[in-house]
N, C-alpha and C positions, 0 to 999 in steps of 0.2 A: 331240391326239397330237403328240409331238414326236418329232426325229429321235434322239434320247440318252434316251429312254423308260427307265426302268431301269436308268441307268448311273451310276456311282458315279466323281465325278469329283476328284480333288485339285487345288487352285490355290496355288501358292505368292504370296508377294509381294501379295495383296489390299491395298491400296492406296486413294488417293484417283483412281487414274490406270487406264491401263487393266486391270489387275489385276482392280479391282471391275466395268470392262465385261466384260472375261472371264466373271467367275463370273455375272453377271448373263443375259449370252447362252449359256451353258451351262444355267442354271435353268431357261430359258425355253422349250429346247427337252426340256425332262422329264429333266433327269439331276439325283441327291442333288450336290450340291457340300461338300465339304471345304472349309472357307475356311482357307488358311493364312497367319498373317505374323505380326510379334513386337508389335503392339500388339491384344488383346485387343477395349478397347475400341470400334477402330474393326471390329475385324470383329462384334461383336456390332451394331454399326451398320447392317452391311453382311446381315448375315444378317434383321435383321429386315425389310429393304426385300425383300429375295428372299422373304420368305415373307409379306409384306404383298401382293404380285405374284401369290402362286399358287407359288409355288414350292418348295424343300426345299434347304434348309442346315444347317451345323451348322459349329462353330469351334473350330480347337486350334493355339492360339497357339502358334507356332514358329520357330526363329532357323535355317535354314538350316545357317548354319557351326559349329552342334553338331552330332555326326551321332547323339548320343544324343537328341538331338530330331527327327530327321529319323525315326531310327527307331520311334519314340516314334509319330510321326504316321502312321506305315503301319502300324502293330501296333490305333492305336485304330481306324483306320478299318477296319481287316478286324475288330477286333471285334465293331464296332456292325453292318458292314452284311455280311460276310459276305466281301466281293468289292472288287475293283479293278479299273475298265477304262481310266482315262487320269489321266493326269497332265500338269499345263502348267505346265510353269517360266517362271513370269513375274517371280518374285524379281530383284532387281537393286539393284547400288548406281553411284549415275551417276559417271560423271568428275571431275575440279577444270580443266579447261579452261586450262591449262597448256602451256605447250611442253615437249618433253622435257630441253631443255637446261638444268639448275638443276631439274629437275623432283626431286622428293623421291617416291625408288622402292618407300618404306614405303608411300606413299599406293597405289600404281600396287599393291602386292601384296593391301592392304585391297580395292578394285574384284576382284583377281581371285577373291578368296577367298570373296565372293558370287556373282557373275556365273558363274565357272567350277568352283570346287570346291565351291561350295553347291549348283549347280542339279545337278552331277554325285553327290554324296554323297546328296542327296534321290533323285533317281532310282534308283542301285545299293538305296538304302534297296528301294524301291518295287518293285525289280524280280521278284523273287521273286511278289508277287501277282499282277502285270500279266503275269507267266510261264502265272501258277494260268489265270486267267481266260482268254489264250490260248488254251491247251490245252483249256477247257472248252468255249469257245464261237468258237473263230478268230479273234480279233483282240483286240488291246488294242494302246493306242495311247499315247506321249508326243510332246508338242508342245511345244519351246525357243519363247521369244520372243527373238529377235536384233533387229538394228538395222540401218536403209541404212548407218550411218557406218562398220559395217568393210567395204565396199564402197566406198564417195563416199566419199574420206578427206577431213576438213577439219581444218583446224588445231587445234591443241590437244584436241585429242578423242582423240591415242594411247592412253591410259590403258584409257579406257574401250573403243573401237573393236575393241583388242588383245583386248581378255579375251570380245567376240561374236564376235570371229574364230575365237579359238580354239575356241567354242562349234561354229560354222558343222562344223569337221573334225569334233568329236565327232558331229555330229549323222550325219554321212556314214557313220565307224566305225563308233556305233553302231548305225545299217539294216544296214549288210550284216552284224555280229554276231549281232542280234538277229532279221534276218529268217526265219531258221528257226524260231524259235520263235512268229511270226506279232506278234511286239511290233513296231510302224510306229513310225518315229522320224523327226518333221519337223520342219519350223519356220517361223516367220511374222514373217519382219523388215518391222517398219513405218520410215518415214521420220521424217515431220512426223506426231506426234500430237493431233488434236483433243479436246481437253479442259482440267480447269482449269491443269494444268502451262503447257505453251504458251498459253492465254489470258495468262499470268501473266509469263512471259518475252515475250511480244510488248508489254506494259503497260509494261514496265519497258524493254523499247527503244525507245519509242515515249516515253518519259518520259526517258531520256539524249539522246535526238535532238531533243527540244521538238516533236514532230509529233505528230500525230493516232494513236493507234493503226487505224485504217483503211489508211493510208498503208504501217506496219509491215509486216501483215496481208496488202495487197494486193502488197507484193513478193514476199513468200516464194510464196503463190499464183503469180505470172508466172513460177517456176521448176518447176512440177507442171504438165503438159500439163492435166490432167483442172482446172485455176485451181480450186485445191479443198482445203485441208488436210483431209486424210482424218479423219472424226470417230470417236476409241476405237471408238464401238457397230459402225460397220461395220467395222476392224479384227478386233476381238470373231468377225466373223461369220468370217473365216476361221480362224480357234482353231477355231469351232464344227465348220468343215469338217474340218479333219486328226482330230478328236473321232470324227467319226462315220462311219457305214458307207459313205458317201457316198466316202469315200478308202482303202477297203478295201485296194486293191493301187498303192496310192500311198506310198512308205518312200524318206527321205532327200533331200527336197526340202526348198528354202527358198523360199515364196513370198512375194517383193516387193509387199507391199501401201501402196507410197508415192501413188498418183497419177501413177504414171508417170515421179517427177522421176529414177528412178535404174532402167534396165534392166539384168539380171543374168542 
């Protein structure tokens, strides 16, 4: 028995990154998952490990910044399954690590157009079910994934930083909007991601500096109290929490789940 027994969960952004720990630690505690993102293949990849696991997926390949696909993706899943009770914007497109000065502002509105008007158009798409199911049963739930960096500003990260930021107000707006209708709206900004993204950027600093990737590794670690980069799967596990009944009257919080490197 899991804590999501019965719940029918959307993922946007399934990925190579935490995306697919998302949907993974949603499966695992009994909820059908929706895998969404625009390449097909890989979420058939991803679907088949969730139901080699014991668990229940299903795939409908979709690009966010259409909203006749966003639509599209709420329509098939209340057809299949009847119902809607969470949705986790995990979709995202990262920064080009830039200063703003010379910075090219076409780029900067491409980043917003996922980050903020895709996770917002998917959502409104959604909202209507996540309304149904409410009123059926007291609760349904969206959960934004944001980031420490619009918090801990670091250089060249405006781009990207700006467009969770502005995530961060939506997320506040929409709880006290939405709290009447019993729809919870949070979010789970990570820091340092453990998995293959950051393996891969630590490899490749650790290969511009001629040092040891350990060395890399063991810096960014002396910056997290917890000397830990937090790994996706336990990230994952507080998705899982804003998901379930466990945060029933818990609406419009961002919990910091870095390791402690950024208090908020």
């Amino acid at each position: 028995m899991g804590v999501l027994d019965d719940k029918i969960v959307i993922v946007s952004g399934v990925g190579p990154g935490l995306g697919q720990a998302n949907a993974r630690a949603l499966a695992r505690e009994g909820a059908t998952v929706v895998l969404a993102a625009r390449s097909a293949e890989y979420l058939e990849q991803i679907r088949t490990e969730i139901e080699s696991a014991g668990g229940h997926a299903v795939c409908v390949p979709t690009d966010i910044t259409d909203r006749a696909q966003c639509d599209a993706l709420a329509q098939q899943t209340l057809d299949r399954f009847g119902r809607l009770d969470v949705l986790v914007n995990n979709a995202f497109r990262m920064g080009g690590f830039q200063s703003f000065d010379g910075a090219d502002l076409a780029k900067w509105r491409k980043i917003h157009e996922v980050n903020v008007w895709g996770s917002l158009q998917l959502t409104q798409a959604c909202l209507p079910a996540l309304t149904t199911t409410a009123g059926a049963h007291g609760d349904a739930s969206v959960v934004f994934i944001l980031s420490m960096s619009q918090a801990k500003i670091r250089p060249d990260e405006i781009d990207y930083a700006s467009s969770k930021g502005a995530l961060r107000t939506a997320v506040q707006g929409l709880a006290y909007e939405l709290g009447p209708r019993k729809v919870r709206v949070n979010a789970v900004a990570p820091g340092w991601i453990g998995g293959p993204a950051v393996e891969m950027y630590l490899g490749w600093m650790a290969q511009e500096r001629g040092v040891d990737v350990s060395v890399v590794r063991a810096e960014r670690e002396a910056e997290i109290p917890l000397r830990e980069i937090p790994p996706q799967d336990d990230i994952a596990n507080s998705v899982v929490f804003f998901a379930s009944p466990w945060s029933r009257v818990i609406t419009g919080q961002t919990l910091n789940v870095n390791g402690g490197e950024y208090f908020g």
